[in-house]
Every structure is written in structure tokens, then in C-alpha cells.
C-alpha positions in Angstrom: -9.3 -21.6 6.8 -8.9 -25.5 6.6 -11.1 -28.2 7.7 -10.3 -30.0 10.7 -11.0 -33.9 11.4 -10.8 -34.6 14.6 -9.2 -37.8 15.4 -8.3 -39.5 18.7 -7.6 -37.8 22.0 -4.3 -38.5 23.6 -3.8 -41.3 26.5 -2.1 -38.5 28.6 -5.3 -36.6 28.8 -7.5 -39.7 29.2 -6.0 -40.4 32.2 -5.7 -36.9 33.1 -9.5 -36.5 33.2 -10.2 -39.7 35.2 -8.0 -38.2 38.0 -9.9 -35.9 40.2 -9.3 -32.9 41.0 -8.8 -32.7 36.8 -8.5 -29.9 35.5 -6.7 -27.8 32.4 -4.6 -25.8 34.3 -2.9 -28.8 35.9 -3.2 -30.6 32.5 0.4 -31.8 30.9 0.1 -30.7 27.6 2.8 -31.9 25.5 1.0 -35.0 24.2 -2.1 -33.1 23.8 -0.4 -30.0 22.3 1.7 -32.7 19.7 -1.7 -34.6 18.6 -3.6 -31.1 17.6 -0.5 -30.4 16.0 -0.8 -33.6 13.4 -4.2 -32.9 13.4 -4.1 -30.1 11.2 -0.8 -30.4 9.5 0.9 -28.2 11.4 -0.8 -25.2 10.6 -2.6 -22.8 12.7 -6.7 -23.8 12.9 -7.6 -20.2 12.1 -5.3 -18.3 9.9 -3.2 -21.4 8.2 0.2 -20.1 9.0 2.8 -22.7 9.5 3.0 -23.8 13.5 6.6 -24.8 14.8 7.4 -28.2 16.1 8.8 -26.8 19.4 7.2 -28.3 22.3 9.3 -26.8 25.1 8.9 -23.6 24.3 6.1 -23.8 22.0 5.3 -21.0 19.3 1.3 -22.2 19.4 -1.4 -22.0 21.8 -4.5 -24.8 23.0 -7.6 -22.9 21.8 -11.0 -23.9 23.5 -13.1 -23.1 21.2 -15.7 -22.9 23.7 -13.8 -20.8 26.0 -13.1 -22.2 29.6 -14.3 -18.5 31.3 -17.8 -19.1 30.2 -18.0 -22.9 29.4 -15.5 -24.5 31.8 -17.5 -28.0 31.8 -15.9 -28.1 28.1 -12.0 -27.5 29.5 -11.0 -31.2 28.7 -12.8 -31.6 26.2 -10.5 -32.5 23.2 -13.3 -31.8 20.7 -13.2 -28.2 21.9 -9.6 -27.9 21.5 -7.7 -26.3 18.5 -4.1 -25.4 17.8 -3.5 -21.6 17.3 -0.4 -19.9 16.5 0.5 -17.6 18.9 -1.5 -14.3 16.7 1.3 -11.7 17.3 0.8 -11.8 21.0 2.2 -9.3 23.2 1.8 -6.9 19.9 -0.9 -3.6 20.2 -4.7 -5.3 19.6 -4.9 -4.1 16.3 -1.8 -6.4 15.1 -2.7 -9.8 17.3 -5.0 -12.2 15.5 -6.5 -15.9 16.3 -6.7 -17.1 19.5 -4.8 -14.2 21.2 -7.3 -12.0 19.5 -10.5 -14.0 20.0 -9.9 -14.4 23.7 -13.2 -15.3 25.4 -15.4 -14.3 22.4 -17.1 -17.0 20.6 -17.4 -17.5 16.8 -20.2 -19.0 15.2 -18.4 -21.3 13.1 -15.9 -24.1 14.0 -13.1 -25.4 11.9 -13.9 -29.0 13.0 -17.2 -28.6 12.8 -18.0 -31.7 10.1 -21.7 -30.9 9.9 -21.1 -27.8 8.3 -17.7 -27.7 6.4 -16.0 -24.0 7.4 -13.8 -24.5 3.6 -17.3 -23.6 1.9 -18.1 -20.7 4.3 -14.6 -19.2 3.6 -13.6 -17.3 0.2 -10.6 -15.2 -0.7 -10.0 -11.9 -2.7 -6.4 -11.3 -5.5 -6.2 -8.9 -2.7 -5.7 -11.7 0.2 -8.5 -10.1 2.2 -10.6 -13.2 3.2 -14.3 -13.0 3.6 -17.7 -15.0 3.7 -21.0 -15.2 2.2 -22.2 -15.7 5.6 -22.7 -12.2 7.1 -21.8 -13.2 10.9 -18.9 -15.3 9.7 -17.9 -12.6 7.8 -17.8 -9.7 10.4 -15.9 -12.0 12.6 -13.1 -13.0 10.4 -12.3 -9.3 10.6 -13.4 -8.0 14.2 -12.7 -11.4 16.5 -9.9 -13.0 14.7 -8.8 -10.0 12.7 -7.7 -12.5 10.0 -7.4 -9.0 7.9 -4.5 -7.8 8.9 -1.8 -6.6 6.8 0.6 -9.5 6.9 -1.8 -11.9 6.8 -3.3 -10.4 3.5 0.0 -9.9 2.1 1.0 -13.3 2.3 -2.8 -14.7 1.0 -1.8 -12.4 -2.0 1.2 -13.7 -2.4 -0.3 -17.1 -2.7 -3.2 -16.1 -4.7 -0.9 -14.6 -7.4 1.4 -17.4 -7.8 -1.3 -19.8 -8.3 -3.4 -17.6 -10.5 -0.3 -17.1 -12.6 0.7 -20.7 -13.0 -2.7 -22.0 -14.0 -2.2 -18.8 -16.8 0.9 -20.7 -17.7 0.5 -23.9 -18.0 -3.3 -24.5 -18.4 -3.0 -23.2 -22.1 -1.0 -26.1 -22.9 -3.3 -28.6 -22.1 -5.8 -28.2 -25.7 -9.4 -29.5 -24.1 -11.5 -28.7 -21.1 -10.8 -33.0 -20.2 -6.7 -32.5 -19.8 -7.2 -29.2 -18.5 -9.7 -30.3 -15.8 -7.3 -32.9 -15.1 -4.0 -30.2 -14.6 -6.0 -28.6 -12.4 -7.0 -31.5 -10.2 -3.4 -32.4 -10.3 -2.4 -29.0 -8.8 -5.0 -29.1 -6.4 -4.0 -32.4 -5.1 -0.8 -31.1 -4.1 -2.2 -27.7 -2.4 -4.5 -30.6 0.1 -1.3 -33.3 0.2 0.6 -33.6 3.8 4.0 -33.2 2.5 6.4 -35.1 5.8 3.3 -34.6 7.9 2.4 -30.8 6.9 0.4 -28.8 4.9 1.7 -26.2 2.9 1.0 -22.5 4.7 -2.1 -21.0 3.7 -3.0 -24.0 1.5 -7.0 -23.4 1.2 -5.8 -20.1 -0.9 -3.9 -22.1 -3.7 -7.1 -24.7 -3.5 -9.7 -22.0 -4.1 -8.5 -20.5 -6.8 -8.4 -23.8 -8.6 -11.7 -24.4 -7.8 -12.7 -21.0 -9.5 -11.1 -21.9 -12.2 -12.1 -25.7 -12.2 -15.8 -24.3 -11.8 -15.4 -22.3 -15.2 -14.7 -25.5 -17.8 
């Protein structure tokens, strides 16, 4: 899970909000939908898979963090609002994840929370299983966004693995703890670069296991 800095809302929903009766329902949501979208780099605000451009037919979804059932004061709230992809919706429960599986339930921890970055409450096993040292966080990850599902894991391993290998590699060639600190920072600057606007899928992976290994020289 990546950290989120929230930036700007859009004129469109402004405007939208000064017009009474304003609501989200009624809400145009292209430019809203496009701004979350560069927000986070194209990637979903939960699980980190990639999120297409398609606005028409979108392949993401507005998450209120804050759900509008229960908090509905906070529907236009563009602080509340998150880009999620669309969790395997219209799949059996036990497959959908993010937003579609979260529904009206609330988390404890937000992505754009800046008081309390979510990228240190967030760790990942070789396995791809995610988890947190925080033991609410931690049930959640698994029971409200089911971030724990198979092909989520799969493809966290997959990441893990060809990172983990790499640094095996390559790191060896590099003789002292100064230019292998340095490799490392390298390759970690390219797992947090926007590359045309976008972060690579699952990015926080290939960042924390440099950091483990960063943390051992």
C-alpha cells in the first residue's frame, strides 16, 4: 500500500458543490475520477494494481473512505475520496477485494492520511501475503479488503522474488557497504519514480525489500 498526497480538488467538483441541491450521485465525475487517478500514479489506493485510463467505461471506482451510508456530510469531500480498482466485482465475496470488498465498513488507517504514513504500517512476506505490525490494521488487510487473496499474493511474490534476486546479483559487485548502499538507493529510486505519469504495479513491494536490505549495511 502506497502513500497518497492529496493535491488539489478539481474545478468540476468546486462548482459542483456550490450548486444546491449538490450532491454525489448527481456529481459528474470524469474530472474528479481523472485527478485521483494522477494522484496516485495510476494505481489502485489499496492493493497497488495498475488502474486503466478509460474514463467512459472506467475499470476503477470513487472510494469514500468515509463511506457516504454512514457519513454522508463527507460525500464531496475530495479528501475522503480514493481511486479503487474495481476488486473483482461481480465475483463470489471471497474473490472481490478493495473497495468492492470494503463496502460500508471503515478501516482504521487511510492511505492519505499524512499524519501517520500507511508505507510504515504495511510489511510484506517472500510469500506476497501482506500484513502489519499493527494488530487492527492487520486483521483488516485480510477480512475488509481481503488484500490476501490468491492473485494478489501471487503477484506480490512475484515482485518480491525478482527484486530479492536482483539485489543477490548485482549487489556483490559493488565491494563496500558505501557503493552498495548507493545500488540500492538507485534501485529504489526507480521502484518510487512516475514513469509517463505512473507508478510501477505493486511498487511498495520492490521498495521494501530494499529497505530490508538497505537496513542490514
Amino acid at each position: 500500500m502506497k502513500a497518497i498526497t492529496k493535491g488539489n480538488e478539481p474545478i468540476s467538483l468546486t462548482q459542483h458543490r456550490a450548486n444546491q441541491p449538490a450532491c454525489y450521485d448527481n456529481l459528474p465525475k470524469d474530472d474528479t475520477r481523472i485527478s485521483l487517478l494522477i494522484e496516485q500514479g495510476h494505481i489502485c489506493c489499496y492493493c497497488m494494481r495498475r488502474i486503466p485510463e478509460a474514463i467512459k467505461i472506467p475499470g476503477s471506482k470513487i472510494e469514500h473512505f468515509l463511506c457516504q451510508e454512514d457519513h454522508s456530510h463527507e460525500e464531496l469531500n475530495y479528501r475522503n475520496m480514493l481511486l479503487a480498482c474495481l476488486g473483482n466485482e461481480g465475483s463470489p465475496k471471497r474473490l472481490q477485494t478493495c473497495d468492492t470488498r470494503k463496502g460500508n465498513l471503515t478501516l482504521s488507517q487511510n492511505p492519505s492520511n499524512n499524519i501517520r504514513n500507511i508505507e510504515s504500517l504495511v510489511k510484506y512476506k517472500p510469500n506476497g501475503e501482506i500484513y502489519s505490525p499493527d494488530d487492527k490494521f492487520n486483521t483488516e488487510l485480510s477480512t475488509v479488503l481481503n488484500l490476501n487473496v490468491k492473485q494478489l499474493k501471487d503477484n506480490r511474490r512475484a515482485i518480491y522474488e525478482t527484486v530479492q534476486n536482483r539485489i543477490r546479483n548485482k549487489v556483490k559487485q559493488h565491494k563496500t557497504n558505501i557503493l552498495q548502499k548507493r545500488f540500492l538507493e538507485t534501485e529504489k529510486r526507480k521502484w518510487l519514480n512516475l514513469d509517463n505519469g505512473k507508478y510501477s504495479e505493486f511498487c511498495m513491494v520492490g521498495v521494501y525489500v530494499i529497505d530490508k536490505k538497505l537496513s542490514k549495511l
